[in-house]
MIBA-249022 format. One record per residue (C-alpha): residue in one letter; x negated, z, y negated. Coordinates in steps of 0.05 Angstrom, whole numbers, plus 5000, padded with zeros to 4 digits. Layout:
BEGIN
+------+------+------+------+
| segu |   px |   pz |   py |
+------+------+------+------+
|    a |    X |    Z |    Y |
...
+------+------+------+------+
***
This chain:
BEGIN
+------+------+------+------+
| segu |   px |   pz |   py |
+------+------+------+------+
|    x | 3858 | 6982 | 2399 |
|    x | 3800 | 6976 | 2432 |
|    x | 3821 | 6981 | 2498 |
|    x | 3851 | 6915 | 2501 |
|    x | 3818 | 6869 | 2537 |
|    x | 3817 | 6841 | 2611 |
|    x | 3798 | 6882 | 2671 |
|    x | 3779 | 6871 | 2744 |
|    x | 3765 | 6904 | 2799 |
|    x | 3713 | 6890 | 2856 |
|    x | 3726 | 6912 | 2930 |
|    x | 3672 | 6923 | 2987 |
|    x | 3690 | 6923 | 3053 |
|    x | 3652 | 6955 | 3114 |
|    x | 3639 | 6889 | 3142 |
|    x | 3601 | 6871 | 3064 |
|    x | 3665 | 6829 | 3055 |
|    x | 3683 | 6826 | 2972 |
|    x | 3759 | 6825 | 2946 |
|    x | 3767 | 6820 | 2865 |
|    x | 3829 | 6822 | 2829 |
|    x | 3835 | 6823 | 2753 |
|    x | 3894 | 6838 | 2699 |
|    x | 3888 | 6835 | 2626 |
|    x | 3914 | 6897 | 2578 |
|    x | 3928 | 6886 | 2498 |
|    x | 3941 | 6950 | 2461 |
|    x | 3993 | 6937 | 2393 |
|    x | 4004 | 6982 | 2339 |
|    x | 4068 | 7002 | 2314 |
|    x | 4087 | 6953 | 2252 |
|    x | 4097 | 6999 | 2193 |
|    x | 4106 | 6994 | 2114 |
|    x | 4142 | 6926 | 2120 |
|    x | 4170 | 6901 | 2042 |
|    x | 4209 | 6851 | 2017 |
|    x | 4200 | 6832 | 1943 |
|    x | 4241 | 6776 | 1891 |
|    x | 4261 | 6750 | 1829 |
|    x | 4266 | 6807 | 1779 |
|    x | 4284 | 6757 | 1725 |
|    x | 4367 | 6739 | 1726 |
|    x | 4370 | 6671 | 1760 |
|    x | 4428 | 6622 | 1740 |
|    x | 4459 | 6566 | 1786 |
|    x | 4419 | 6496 | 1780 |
|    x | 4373 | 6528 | 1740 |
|    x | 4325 | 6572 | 1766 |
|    x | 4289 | 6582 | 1830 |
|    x | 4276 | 6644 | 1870 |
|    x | 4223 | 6658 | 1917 |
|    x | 4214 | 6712 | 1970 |
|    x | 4144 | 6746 | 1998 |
|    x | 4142 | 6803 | 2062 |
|    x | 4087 | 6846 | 2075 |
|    x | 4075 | 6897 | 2124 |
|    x | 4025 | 6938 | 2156 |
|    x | 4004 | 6962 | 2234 |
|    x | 3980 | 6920 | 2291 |
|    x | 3993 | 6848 | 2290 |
|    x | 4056 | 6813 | 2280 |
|    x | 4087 | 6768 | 2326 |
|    x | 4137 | 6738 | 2298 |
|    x | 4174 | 6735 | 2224 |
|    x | 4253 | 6731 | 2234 |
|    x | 4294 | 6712 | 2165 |
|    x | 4370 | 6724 | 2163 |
|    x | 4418 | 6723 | 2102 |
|    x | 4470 | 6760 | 2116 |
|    x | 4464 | 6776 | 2182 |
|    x | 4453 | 6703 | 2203 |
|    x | 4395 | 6654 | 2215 |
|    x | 4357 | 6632 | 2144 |
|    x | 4351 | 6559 | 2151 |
|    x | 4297 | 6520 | 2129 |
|    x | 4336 | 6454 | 2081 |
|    x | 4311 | 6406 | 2019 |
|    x | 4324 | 6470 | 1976 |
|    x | 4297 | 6530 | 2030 |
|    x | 4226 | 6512 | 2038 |
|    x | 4186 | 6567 | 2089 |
|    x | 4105 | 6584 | 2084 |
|    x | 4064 | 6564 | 2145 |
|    x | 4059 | 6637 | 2171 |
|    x | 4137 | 6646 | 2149 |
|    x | 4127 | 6702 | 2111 |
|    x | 4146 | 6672 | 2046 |
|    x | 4206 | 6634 | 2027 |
|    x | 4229 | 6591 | 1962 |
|    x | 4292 | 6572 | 1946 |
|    x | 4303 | 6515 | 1892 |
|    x | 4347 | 6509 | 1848 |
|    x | 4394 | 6564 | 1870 |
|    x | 4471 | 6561 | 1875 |
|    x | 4511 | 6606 | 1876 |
|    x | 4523 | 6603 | 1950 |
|    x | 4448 | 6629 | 1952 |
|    x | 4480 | 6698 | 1930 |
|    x | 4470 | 6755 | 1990 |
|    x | 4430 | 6805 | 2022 |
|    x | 4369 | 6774 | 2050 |
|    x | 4316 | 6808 | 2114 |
|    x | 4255 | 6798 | 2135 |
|    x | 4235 | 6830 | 2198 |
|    x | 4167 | 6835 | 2233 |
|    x | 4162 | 6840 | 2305 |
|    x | 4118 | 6839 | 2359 |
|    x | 4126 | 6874 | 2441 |
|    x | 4124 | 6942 | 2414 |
|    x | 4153 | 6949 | 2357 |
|    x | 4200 | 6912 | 2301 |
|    x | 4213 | 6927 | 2218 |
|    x | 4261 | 6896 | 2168 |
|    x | 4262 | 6894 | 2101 |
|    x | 4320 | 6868 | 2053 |
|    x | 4331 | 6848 | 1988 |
|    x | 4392 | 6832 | 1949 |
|    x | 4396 | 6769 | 1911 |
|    x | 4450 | 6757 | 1855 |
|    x | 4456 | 6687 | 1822 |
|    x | 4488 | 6680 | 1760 |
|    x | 4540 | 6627 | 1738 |
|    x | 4606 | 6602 | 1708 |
|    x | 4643 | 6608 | 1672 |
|    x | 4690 | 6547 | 1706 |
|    x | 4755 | 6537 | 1731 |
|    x | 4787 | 6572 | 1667 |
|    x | 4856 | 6586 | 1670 |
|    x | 4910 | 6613 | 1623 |
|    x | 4972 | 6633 | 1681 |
|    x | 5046 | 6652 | 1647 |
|    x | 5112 | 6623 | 1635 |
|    x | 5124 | 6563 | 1589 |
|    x | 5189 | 6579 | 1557 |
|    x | 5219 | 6650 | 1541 |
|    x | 5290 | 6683 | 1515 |
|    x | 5283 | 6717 | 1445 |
|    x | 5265 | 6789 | 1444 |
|    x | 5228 | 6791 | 1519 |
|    x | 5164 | 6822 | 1544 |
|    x | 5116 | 6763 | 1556 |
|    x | 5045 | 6767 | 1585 |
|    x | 4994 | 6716 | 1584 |
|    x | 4933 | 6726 | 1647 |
|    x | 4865 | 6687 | 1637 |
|    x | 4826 | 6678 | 1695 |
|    x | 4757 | 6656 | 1697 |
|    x | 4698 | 6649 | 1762 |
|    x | 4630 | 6674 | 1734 |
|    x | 4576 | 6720 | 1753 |
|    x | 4576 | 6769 | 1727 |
|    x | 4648 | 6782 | 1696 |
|    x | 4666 | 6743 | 1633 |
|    x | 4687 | 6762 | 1569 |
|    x | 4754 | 6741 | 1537 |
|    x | 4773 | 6716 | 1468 |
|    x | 4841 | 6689 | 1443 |
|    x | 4862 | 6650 | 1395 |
|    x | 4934 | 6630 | 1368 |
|    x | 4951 | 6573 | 1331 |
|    x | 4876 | 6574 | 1315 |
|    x | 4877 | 6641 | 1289 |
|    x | 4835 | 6701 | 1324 |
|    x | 4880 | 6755 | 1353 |
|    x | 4819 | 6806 | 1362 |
|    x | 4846 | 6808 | 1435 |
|    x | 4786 | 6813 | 1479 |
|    x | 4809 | 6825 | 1550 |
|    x | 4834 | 6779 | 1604 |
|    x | 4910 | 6794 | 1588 |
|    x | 4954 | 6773 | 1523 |
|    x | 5007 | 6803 | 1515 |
|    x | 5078 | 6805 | 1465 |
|    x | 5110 | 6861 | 1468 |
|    x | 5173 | 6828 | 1438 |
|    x | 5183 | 6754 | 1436 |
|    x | 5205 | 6726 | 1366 |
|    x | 5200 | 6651 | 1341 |
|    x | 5149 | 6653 | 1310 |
|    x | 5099 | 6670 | 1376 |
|    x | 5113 | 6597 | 1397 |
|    x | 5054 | 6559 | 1389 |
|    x | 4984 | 6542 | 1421 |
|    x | 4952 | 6595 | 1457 |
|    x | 4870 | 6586 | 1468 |
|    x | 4832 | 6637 | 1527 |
|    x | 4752 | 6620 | 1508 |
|    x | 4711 | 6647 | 1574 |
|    x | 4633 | 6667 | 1556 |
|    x | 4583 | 6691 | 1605 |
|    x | 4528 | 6719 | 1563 |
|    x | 4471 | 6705 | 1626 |
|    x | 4482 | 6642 | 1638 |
|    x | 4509 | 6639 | 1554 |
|    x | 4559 | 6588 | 1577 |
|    x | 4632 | 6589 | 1555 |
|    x | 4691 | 6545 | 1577 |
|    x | 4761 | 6555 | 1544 |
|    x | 4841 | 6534 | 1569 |
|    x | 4908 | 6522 | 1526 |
|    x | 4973 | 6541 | 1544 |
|    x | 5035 | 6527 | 1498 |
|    x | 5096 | 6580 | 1489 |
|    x | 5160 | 6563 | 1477 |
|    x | 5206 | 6623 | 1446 |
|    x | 5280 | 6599 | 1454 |
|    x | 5351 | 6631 | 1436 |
|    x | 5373 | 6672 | 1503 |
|    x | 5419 | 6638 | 1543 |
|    x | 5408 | 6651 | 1611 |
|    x | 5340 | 6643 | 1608 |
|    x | 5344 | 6591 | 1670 |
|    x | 5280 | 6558 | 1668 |
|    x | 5276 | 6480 | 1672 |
|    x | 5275 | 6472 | 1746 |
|    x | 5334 | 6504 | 1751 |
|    x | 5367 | 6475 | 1703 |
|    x | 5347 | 6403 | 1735 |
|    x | 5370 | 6432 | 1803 |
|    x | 5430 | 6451 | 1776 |
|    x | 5443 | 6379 | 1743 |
|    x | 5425 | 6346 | 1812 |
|    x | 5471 | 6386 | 1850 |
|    x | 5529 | 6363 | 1804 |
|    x | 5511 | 6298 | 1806 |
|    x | 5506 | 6299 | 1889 |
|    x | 5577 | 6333 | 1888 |
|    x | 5603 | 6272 | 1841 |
|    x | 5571 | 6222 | 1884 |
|    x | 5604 | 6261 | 1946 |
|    x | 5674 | 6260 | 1918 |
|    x | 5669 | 6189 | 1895 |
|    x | 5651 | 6168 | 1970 |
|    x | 5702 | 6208 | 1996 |
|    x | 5767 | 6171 | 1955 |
|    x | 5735 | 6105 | 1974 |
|    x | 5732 | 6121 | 2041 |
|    x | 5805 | 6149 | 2048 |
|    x | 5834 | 6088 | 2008 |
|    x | 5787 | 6037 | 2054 |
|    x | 5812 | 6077 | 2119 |
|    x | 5892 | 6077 | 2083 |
|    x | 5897 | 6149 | 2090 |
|    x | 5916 | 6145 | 2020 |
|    x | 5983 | 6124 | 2007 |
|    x | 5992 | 6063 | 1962 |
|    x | 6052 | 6064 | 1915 |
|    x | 6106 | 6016 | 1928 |
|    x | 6143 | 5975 | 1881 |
|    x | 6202 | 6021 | 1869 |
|    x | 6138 | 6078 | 1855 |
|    x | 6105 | 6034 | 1809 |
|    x | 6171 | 6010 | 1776 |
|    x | 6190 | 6087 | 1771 |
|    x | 6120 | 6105 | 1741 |
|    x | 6117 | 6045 | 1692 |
|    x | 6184 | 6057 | 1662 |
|    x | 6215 | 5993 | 1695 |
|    x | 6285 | 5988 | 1737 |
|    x | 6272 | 5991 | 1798 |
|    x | 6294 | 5922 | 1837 |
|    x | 6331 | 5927 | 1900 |
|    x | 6300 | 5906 | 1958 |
|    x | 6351 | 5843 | 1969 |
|    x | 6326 | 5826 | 1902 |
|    x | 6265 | 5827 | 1915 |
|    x | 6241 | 5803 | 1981 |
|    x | 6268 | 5728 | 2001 |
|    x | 6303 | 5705 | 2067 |
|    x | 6304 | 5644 | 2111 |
|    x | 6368 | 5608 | 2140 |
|    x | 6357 | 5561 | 2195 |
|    x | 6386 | 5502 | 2188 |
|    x | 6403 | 5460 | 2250 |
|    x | 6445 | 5398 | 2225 |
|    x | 6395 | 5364 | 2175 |
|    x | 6378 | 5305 | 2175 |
|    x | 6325 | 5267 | 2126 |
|    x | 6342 | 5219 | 2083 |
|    x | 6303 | 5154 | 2064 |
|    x | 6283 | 5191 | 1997 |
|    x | 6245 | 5250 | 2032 |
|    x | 6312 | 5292 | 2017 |
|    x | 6356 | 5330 | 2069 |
|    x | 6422 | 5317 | 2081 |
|    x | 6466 | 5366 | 2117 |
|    x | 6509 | 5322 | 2174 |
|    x | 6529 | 5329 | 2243 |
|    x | 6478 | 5287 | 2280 |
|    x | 6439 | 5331 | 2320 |
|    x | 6388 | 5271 | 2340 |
|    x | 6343 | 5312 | 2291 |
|    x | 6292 | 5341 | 2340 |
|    x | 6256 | 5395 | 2289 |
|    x | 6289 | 5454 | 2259 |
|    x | 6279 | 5466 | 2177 |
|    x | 6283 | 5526 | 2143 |
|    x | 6304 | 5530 | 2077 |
|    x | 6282 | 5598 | 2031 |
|    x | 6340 | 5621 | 1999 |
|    x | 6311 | 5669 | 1930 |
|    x | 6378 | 5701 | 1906 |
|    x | 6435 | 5734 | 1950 |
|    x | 6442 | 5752 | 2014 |
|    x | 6449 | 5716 | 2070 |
|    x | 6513 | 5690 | 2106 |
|    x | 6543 | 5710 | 2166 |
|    x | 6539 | 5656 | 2211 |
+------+------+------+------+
***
């Protein structure tokens, strides 16, 4: 280590002429020994607060790198770094704060890193009782609670507000019956953080049947209803568009029960008329002046008509 320092060197010519040059040499030792050290105590989310120290023996340090898992440590209103950077507090932790963390020293000869593995504690939240609603008589049925916490929670159930002494994250009836319908309670506890959180989920045990569940049943009553609507549309459309025959009066006679009229009976003719004249009363008169310049027609209701 001593040899660092700066050097020249002096040159004499023949002719008594001087040249000087100079260059500077720094020795480093090999950094060594370098530790990381941490929280021993468990440290829960928004609670506590964690701080980090490095050491390390050698030559001198350059520079003090810190990564969390494998990326840049950045310095926010919760990461606060020392002036040399060798010490780092985090306050309050979260749980995102959980990782590996290094420190390494460096410096042109050599480089160390420690790490150190930091665990935060929290939950339990986002509880969550997952199975069906509604079962057939005499079925398997299984019940899944699901809980985020750190570390793993422990499970409790209750029934009807009874304890069931079942203690793990699954519920489960081997074989439905009525009575197992009812309110079913999954209580969540984290005994580091001593936090607990709890969801319900209602059973319903029904007679078998199918065992269609109510989406499908609702599916089922929608399609029906579409194919309704559908054939309803369809008999307007091929009366509108008369692709639908319509009964005539003999049909309608013959379906009602009625004799069925003939069709002289029925539909009225016209005789022209050429020799009318009108009276003075507004009456015709039937004569042989033909000074009459308009034709009448006169709607004759029962027989047929005459040959002319």
């Amino acid at each position: 280590m001593e040899d660092s320092g700066s050097y020249s060197l002096t040159v004499i010519t023949s002719s008594a002429n001087q040249l000087r040059g100079e260059t500077s040499l720094q020795v480093f030792e090999i950094i060594s020994n370098v530790t990381l050290t941490g929280p021993e105590e468990a440290l829960i989310e928004g609670e506590s607060s964690a701080n980090f120290t490095s050491e390390g023996s050698g030559g001198t340090v350059t520079s003090v790198q810190w990564m969390k898992d494998n990326s840049p440590l950045s310095s926010s209103s919760r990461i606060i770094f020392s002036s040399e950077n060798r010490s780092v507090s985090i306050s309050p932790v979260e749980r995102s704060d959980t990782g590996e963390y290094q420190c390494t020293y460096s410096n042109p000869v050599s480089s160390e890193t420690a790490k150190l593995t930091l665990i935060i504690n929290y939950g339990p939240d986002g509880v969550l009782i997952k199975g069906p609603d509604v079962v057939d008589l005499g079925v398997q049925v299984f019940l899944s609670c699901f809980a985020n916490s750190e570390p793993s929670a422990s499970f409790s159930w209750l029934f009807n507000g009874s304890n069931t002494g079942v203690t793990t994250d699954k519920f489960t009836i081997d074989k439905s019956d009525f009575t197992d319908s009812g309110e079913y309670i999954c209580t969540a506890f984290n005994e580091f953080t001593n936090q607990r959180k709890a969801d319900a989920h209602l059973l319903l045990v029904k007679a078998g049947g199918g065992g269609l569940s109510a989406g499908a049943i609702a599916g089922i009553v929608i399609g029906v209803l579409i194919a309704v609507s559908g054939i309803c549309g369809l008999f307007v459309y091929l009366t509108k568009t008369n692709k639908i025959p319509k009964l005539n009066r003999k049909e309608k006679a013959q379906a009602s029960g009625e004799p069925a009229k003939s069709k002289e009976e029925t539909e009225p003719y016209y005789e022209e008329l050429t020799n009318v004249q009108r009276t003075n009363g507004g009456r015709m008169a039937q004569g042989k002046n033909t000074s009459f310049k308009e034709n009448e027609y006169v709607n004759v209701k029962h027989g047929p008509p005459k040959n002319s």
